[in-house]
C-alpha positions in Angstrom: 59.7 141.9 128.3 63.3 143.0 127.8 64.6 143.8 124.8 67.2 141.9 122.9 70.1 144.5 122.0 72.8 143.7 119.4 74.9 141.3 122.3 72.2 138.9 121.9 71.1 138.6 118.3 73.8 135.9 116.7 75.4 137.9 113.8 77.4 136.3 111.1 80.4 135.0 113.0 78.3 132.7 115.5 77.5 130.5 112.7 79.6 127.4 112.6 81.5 126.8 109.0 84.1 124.5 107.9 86.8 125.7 109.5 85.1 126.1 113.0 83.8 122.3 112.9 86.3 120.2 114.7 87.7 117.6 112.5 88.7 114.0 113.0 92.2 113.5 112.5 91.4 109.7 111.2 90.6 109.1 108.1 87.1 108.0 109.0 85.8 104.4 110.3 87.6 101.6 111.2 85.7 99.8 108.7 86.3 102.5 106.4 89.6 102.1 106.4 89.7 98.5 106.5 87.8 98.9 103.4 90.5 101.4 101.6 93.1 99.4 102.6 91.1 95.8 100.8 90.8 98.1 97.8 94.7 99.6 98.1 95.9 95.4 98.3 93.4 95.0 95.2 95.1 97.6 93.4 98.7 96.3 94.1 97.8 92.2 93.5 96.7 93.6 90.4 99.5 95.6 89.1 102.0 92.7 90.5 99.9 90.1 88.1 100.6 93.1 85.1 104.2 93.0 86.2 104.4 89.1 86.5 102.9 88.7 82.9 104.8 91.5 81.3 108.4 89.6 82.8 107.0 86.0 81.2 106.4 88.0 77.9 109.8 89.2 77.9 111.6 86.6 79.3 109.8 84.0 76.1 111.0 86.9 74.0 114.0 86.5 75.2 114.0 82.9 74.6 112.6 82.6 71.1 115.3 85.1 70.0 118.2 82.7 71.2 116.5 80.1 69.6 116.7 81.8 66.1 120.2 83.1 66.7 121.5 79.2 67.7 119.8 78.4 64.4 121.1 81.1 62.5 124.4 80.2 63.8 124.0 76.4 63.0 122.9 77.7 58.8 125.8 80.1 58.9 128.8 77.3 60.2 129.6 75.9 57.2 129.8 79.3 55.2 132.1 80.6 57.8 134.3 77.4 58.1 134.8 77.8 54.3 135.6 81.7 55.4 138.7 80.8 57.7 139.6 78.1 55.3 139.8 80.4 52.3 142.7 82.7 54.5 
C-alpha cells in the first residue's frame, strides 16, 4: 500500500468557497423573476394611486381657495366701488 505524500492530501485551497463556485449571471428562476417583477408593478400601481390622490387633494384645494377668493371679491365690491368713487 503506497503512501499518500503531500501531492495527494487536499490542503486548504482545494476546498471550493464563494468565489470558486460558478455563479448564475440571472437573477434566479424564471418564476422568480416573474414574481419580483408582480411585486416591482405592485409597488408602482401603488405609489401611482398615492400620486393620483395627492393631485385630487391639491387640485380641490385649489378649488375651494377660488371659491373663497370669488366670494371675498363679491363682499369686497361695493367697498371698493365707493373706493374709486371717493377719488
Amino acid at each position: 500500500m503506497p503512501l499518500r505524500t503531500m501531492e495527494h492530501v487536499k490542503g486548504m485551497h482545494d476546498v471550493r468557497h464563494q468565489q470558486s463556485i460558478r455563479h448564475s449571471t440571472a437573477r434566479g428562476t424564471v418564476f422568480q423573476q416573474l414574481e419580483r417583477l408582480a411585486q416591482e408593478k405592485e409597488r408602482a400601481l401603488t405609489r401611482a394611486r398615492l400620486w393620483a390622490s395627492k393631485l385630487k387633494r391639491g387640485e380641490e384645494r385649489i378649488a375651494e381657495i377660488d371659491r373663497q377668493r370669488e366670494a371675498l371679491l363679491r363682499t369686497l365690491e361695493p367697498v371698493l366701488r365707493a373706493e374709486l368713487e371717493s377719488l
